[in-house]
C-alpha positions in Angstrom: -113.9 15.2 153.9 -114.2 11.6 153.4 -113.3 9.1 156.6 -112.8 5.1 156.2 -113.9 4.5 159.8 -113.0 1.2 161.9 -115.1 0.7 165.0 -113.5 -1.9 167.3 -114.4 -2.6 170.9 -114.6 -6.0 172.8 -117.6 -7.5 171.7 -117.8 -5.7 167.8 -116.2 -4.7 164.7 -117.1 -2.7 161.8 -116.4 -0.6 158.8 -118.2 1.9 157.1 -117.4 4.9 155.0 -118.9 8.3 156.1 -118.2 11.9 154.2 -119.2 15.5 155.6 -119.1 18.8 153.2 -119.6 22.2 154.5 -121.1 24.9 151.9 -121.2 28.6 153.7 -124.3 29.5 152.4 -126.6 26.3 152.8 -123.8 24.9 156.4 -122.5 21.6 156.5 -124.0 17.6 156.1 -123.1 14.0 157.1 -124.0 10.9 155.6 -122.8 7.3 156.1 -122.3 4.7 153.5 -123.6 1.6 154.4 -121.2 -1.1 156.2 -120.0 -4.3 156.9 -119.6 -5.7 160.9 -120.2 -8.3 163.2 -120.6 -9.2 166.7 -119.6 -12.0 169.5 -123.6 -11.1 170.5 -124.8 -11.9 167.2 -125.0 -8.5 165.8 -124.6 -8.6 162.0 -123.9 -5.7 159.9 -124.0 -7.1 156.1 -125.6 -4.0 154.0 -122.9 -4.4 151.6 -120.8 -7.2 150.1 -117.1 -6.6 151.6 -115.9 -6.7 147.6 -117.7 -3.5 147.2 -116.4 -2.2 150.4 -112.7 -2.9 149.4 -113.6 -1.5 145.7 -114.7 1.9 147.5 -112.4 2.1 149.9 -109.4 1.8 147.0 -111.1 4.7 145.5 -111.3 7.3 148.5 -108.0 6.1 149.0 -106.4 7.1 145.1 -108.0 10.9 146.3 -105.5 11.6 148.1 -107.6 13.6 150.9 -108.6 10.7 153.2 -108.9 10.6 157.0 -108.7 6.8 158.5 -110.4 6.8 162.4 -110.1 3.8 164.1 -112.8 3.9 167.3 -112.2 1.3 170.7 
């Protein structure tokens, strides 16, 4: 399972990609691709260029088997 995941709350924003996969025999795992975000605090989030976000995003999108979570 792939999720494109929005994180929005007063004083933030961000997005970031994140997949878990499950295998019976070894059990499941998590990772999370890294993001783009900002903050009214001056928290900055800029581990990737938001053209390579977009470009990433269209292509966990074209698989058809895509969860979208937006977080307040």
């Amino acid at each position: 399972m792939i999720s494109i995941v929005f994180e929005i709350n007063e004083s933030e924003f961000e997005i970031f990609i994140s997949s878990y996969s499950y295998d019976p025999v070894v059990g499941g795992d998590s990772y999370s691709e890294p993001g783009w975000g900002f903050g009214i605090n001056g928290y900055s989030n800029r581990k990737c260029e938001l053209y390579s976000l977009q470009e990433r995003i269209e292509g966990v999108l074209n698989l058809n088997s895509v969860e979208i979570i937006v977080g307040f």
